[in-house]
MMTF fields as JSON, N, C-alpha, C and O atoms, coordinates in Angstrom:
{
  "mmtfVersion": "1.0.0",
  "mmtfProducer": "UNKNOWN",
  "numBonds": 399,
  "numAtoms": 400,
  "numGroups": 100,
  "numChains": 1,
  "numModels": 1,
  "chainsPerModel": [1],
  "groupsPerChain": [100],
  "chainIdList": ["A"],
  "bondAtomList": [4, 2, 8, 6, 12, 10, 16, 14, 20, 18, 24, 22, 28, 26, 32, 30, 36, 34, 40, 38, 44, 42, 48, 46, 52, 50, 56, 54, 60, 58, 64, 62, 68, 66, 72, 70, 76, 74, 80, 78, 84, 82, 88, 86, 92, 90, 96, 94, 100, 98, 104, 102, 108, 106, 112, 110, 116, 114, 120, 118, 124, 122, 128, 126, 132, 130, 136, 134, 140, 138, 144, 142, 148, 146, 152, 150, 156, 154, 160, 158, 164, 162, 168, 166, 172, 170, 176, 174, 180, 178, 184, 182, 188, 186, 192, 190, 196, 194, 200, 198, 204, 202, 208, 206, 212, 210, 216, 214, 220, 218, 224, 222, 228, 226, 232, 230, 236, 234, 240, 238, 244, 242, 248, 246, 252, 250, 256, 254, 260, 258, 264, 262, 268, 266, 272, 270, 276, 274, 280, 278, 284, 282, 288, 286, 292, 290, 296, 294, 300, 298, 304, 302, 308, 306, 312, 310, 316, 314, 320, 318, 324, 322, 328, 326, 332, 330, 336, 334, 340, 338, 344, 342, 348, 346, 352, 350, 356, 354, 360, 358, 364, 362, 368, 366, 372, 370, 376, 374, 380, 378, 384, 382, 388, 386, 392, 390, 396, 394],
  "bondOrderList": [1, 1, 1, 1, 1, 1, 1, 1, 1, 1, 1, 1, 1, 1, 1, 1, 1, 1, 1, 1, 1, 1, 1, 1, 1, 1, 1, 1, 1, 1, 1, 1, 1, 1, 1, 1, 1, 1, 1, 1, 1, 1, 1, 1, 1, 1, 1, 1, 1, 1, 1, 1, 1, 1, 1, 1, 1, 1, 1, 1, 1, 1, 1, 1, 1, 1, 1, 1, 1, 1, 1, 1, 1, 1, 1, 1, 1, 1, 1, 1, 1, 1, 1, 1, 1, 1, 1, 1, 1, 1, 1, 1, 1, 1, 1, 1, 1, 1, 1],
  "groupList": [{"groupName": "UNK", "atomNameList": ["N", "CA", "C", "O"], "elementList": ["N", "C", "C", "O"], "formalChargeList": [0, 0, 0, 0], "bondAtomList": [1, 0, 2, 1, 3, 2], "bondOrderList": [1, 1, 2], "singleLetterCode": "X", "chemCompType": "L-PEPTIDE LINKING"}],
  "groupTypeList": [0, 0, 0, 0, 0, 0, 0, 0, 0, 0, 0, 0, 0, 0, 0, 0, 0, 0, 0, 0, 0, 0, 0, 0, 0, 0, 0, 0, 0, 0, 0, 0, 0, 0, 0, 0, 0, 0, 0, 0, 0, 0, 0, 0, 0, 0, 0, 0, 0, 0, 0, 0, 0, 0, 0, 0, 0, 0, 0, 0, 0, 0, 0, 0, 0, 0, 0, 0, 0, 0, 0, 0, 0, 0, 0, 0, 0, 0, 0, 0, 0, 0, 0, 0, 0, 0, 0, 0, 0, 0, 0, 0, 0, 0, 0, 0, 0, 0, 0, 0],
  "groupIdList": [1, 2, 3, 4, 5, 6, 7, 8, 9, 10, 11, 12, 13, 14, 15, 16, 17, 18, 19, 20, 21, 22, 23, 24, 25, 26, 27, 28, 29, 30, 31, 32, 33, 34, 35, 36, 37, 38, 39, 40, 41, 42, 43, 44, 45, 46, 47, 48, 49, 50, 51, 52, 53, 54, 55, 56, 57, 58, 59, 60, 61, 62, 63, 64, 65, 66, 67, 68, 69, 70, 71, 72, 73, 74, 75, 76, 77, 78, 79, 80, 81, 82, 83, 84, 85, 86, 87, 88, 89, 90, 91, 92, 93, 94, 95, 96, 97, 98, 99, 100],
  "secStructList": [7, 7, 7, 7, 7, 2, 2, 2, 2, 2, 2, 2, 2, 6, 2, 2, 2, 2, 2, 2, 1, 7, 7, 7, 1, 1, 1, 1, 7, 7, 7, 7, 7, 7, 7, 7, 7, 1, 7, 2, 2, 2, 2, 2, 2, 2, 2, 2, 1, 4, 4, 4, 2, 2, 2, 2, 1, 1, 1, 3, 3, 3, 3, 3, 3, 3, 3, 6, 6, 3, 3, 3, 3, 3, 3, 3, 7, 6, 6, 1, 7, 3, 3, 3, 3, 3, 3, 3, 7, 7, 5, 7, 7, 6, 6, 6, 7, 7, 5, 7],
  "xCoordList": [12.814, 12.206, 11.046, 11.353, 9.649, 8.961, 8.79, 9.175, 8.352, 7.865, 6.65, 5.801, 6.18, 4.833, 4.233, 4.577, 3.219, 2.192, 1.985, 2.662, 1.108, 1.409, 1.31, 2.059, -0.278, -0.511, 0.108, -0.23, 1.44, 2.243, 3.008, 3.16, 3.658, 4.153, 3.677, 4.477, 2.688, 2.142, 2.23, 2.96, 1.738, 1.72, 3.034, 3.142, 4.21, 5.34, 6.105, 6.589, 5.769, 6.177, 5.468, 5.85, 3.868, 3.093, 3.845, 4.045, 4.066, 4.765, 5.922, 6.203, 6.671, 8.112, 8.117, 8.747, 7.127, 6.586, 6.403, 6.923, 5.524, 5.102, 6.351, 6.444, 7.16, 8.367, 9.776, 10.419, 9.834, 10.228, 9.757, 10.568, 8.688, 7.496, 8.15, 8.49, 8.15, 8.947, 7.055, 5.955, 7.42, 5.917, 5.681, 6.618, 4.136, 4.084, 4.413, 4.369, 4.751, 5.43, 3.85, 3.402, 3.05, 1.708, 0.701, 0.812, -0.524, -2.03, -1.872, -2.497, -1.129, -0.707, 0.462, 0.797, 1.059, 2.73, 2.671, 2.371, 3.006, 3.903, 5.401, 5.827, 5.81, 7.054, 7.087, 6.483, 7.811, 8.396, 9.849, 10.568, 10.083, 11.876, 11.371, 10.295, 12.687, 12.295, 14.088, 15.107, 13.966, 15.855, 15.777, 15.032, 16.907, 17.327, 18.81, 19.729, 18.842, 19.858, 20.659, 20.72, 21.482, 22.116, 22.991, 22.572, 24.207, 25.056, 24.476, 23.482, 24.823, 24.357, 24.437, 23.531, 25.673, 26.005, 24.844, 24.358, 24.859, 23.767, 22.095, 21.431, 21.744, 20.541, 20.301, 19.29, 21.345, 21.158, 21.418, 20.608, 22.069, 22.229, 20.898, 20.219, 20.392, 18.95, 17.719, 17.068, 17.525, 16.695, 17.122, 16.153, 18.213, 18.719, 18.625, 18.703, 18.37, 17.514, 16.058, 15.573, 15.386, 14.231, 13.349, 12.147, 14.169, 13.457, 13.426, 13.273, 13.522, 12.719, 11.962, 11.653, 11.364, 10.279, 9.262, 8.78, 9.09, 7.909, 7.762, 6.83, 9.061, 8.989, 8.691, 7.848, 9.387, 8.815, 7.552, 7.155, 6.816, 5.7, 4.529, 4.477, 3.739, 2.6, 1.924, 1.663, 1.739, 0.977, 2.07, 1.971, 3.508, 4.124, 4.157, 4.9, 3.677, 3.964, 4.934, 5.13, 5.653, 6.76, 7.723, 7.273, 9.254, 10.206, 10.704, 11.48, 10.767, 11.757, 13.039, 12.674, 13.877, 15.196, 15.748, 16.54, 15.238, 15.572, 16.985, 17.844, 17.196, 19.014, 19.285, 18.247, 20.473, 21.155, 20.297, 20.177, 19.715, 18.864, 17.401, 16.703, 16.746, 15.398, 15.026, 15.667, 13.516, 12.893, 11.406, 11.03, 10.506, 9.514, 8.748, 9.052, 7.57, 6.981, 5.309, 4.561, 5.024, 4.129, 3.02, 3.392, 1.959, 1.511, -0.016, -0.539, -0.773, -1.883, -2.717, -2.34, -3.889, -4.847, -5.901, -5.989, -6.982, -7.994, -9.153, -9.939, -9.331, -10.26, -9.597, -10.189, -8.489, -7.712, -7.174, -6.93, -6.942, -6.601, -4.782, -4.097, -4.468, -2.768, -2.397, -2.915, -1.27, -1.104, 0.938, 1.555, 1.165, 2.75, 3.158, 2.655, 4.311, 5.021, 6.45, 6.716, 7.159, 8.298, 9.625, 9.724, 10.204, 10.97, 12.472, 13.168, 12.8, 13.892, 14.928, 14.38, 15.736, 16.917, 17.225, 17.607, 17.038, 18.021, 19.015, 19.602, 19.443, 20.422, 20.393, 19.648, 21.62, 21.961, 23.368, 23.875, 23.89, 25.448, 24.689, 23.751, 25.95, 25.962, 25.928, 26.379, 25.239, 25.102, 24.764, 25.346, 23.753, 23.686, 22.035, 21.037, 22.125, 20.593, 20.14, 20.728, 19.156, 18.601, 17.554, 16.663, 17.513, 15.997, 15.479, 16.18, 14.424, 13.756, 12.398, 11.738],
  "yCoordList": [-41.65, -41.095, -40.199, -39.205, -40.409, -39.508, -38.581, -38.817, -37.485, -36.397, -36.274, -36.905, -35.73, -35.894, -34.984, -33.999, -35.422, -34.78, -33.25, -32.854, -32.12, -30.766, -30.39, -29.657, -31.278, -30.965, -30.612, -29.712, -31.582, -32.091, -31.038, -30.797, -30.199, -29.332, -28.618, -28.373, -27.809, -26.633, -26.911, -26.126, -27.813, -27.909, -27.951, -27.848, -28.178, -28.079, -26.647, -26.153, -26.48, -24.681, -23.301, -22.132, -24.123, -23.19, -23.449, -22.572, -24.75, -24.894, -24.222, -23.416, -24.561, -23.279, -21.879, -21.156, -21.623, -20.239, -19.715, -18.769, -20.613, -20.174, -20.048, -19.33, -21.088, -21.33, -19.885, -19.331, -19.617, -18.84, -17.427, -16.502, -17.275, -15.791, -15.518, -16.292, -14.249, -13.642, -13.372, -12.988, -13.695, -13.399, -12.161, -11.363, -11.672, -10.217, -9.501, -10.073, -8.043, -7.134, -7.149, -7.809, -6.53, -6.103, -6.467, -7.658, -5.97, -6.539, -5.725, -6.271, -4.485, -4.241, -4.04, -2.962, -5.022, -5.655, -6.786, -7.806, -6.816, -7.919, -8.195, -7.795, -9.128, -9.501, -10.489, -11.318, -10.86, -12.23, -12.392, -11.462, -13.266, -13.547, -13.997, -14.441, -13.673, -14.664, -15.333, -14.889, -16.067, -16.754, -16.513, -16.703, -16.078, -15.724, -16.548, -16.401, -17.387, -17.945, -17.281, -17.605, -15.965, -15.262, -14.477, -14.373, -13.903, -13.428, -12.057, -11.666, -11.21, -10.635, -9.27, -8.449, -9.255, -8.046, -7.353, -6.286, -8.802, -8.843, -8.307, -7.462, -9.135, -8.944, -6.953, -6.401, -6.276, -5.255, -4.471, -3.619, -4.692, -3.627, -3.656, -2.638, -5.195, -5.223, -4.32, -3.619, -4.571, -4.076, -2.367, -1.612, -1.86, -0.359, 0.267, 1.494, -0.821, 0.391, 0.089, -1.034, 1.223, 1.118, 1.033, 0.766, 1.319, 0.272, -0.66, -1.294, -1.286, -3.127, -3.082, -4.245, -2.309, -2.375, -3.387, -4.431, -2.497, -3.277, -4.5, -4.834, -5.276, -6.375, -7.082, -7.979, -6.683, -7.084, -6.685, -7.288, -5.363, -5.09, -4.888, -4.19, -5.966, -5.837, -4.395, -4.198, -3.646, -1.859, -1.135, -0.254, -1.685, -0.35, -0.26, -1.16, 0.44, 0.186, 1.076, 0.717, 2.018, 3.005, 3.526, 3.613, 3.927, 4.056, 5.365, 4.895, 6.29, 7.198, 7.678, 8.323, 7.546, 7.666, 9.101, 9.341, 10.349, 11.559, 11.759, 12.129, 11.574, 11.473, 10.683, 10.337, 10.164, 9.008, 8.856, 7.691, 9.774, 9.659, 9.922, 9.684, 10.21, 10.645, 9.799, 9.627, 9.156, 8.666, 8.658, 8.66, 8.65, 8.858, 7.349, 6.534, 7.151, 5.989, 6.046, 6.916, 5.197, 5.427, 4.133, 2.969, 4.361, 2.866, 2.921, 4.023, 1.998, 1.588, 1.168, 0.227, 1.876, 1.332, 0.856, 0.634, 0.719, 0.477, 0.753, 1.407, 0.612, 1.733, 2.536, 3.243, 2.215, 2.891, 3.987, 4.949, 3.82, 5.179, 5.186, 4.575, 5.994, 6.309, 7.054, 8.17, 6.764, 8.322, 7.869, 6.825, 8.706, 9.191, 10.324, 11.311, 9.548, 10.258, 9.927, 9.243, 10.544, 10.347, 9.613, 9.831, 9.014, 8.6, 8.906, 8.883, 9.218, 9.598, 8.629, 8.152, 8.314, 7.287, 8.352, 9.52, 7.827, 8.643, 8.23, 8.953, 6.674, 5.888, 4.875, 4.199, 4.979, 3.449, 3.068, 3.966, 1.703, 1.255, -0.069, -0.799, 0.134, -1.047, -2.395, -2.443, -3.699, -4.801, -4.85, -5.67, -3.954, -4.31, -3.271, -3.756, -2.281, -1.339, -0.86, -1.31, 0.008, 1.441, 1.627, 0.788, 3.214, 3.145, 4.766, 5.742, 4.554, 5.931, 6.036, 7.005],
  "zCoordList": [3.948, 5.133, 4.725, 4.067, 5.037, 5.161, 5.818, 6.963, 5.691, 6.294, 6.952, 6.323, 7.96, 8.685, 8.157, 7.503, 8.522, 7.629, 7.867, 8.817, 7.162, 7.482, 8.725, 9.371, 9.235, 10.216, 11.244, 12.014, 11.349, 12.052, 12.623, 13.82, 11.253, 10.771, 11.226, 12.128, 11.395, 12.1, 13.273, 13.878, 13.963, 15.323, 16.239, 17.461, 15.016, 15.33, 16.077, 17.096, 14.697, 14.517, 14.937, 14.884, 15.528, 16.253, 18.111, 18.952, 18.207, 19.473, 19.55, 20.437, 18.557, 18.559, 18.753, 19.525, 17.729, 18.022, 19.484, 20.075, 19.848, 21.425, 22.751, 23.747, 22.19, 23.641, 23.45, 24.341, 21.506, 21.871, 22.175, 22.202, 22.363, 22.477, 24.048, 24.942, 23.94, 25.325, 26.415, 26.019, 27.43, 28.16, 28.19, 28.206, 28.208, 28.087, 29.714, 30.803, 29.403, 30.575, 30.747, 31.685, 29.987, 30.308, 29.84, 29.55, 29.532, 28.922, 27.472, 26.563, 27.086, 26.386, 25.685, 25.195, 25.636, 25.219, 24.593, 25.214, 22.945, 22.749, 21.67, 20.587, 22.772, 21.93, 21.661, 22.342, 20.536, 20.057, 19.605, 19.241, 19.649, 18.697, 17.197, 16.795, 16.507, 15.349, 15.249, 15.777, 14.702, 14.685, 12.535, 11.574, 12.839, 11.303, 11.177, 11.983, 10.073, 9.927, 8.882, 7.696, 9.685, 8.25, 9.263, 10.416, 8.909, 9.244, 9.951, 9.338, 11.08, 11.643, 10.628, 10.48, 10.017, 9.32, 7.986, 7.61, 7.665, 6.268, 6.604, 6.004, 7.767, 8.671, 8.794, 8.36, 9.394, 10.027, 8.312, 7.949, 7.801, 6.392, 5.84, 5.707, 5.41, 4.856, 5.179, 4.405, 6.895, 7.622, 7.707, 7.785, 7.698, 7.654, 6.614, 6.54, 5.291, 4.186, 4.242, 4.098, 4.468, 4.614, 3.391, 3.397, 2.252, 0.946, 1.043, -0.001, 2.093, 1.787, 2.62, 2.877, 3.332, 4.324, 3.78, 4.219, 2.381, 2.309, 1.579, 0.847, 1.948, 1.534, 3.03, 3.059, 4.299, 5.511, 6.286, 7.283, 5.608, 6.258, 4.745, 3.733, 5.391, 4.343, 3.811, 2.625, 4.632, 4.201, 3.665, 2.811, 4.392, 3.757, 2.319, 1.926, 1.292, 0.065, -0.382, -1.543, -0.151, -0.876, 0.292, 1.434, -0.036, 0.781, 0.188, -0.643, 0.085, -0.477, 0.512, 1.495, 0.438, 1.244, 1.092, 0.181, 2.213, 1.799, 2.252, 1.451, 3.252, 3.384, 4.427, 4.992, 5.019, 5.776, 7.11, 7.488, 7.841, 8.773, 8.238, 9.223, 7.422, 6.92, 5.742, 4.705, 6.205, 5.031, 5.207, 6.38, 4.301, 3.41, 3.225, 2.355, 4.355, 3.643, 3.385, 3.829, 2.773, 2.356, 2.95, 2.809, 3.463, 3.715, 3.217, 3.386, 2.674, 2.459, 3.682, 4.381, 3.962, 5.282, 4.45, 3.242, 5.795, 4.812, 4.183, 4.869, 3.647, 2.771, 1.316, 0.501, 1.353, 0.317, 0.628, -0.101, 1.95, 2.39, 2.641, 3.46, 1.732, 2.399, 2.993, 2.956, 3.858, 4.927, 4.73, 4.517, 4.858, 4.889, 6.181, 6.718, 6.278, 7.645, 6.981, 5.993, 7.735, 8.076, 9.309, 10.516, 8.707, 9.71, 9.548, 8.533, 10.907, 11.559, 12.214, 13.208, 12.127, 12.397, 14.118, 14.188, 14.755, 16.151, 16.806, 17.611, 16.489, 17.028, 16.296, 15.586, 16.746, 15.205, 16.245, 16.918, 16.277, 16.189, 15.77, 16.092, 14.618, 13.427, 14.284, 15.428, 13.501, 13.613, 14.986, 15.696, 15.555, 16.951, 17.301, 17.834, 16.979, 17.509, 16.183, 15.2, 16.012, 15.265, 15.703, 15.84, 16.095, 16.739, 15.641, 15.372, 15.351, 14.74, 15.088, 14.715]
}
C-alpha cells in the first residue's frame, strides 16, 4: 500500500486541524484542541513541571522551580532580549485543571 503523497498529507491534517479548532468567542480569541494519545495522568504531570516548558514553548528557554507553587522562567524575545517573571500555580486538581 502506498502512501499519498505529502501534499496529501497536509491537506489532510490542515483539514483536521480546522474541524477540530473551536470557533472564536471574539475578534480577539483563539482556541484550539490538540488530541494527545497518552494517558491523562502522564499528560498533566509532564505539563505540571514547568521544566519542560521549554520543550513545548519555543522562547521559553530556562525553568527554575522555586517551590511547589513558584517558578522562574526565562524567555528569549527578539532582539536578544530576555525578560523573566514569575509564575504562580493558583489552582491545580490533578489530571484535570492548573491555572497560574
Amino acid at each position: 500500500m502506498r502512501s499519498a503523497p505529502s501534499s496529501c498529507r497536509d491537506e489532510a491534517r490542515e483539514s483536521l486541524m480546522q474541524m477540530m479548532s473551536l470557533p472564536p468567542r471574539d475578534a480577539s480569541t483563539i482556541e484550539a484542541g490538540v488530541i494527545i494519545h497518552c494517558a491523562v495522568d502522564k499528560v498533566f504531570r509532564f505539563y505540571r513541571d514547568f521544566q519542560n516548558l521549554p520543550r513545548l514553548l519555543g522562547d521559553v528557554i530556562a525553568v527554575e522551580q522555586i517551590d511547589r507553587a513558584d517558578s522562574r522562567s526565562t524567555v528569549q524575545g527578539p532582539l536578544g532580549i530576555r525578560a523573566h517573571w514569575t509564575i504562580r500555580v493558583t489552582e491545580e486538581r490533578p489530571d484535570e485543571l492548573i491555572r497560574y
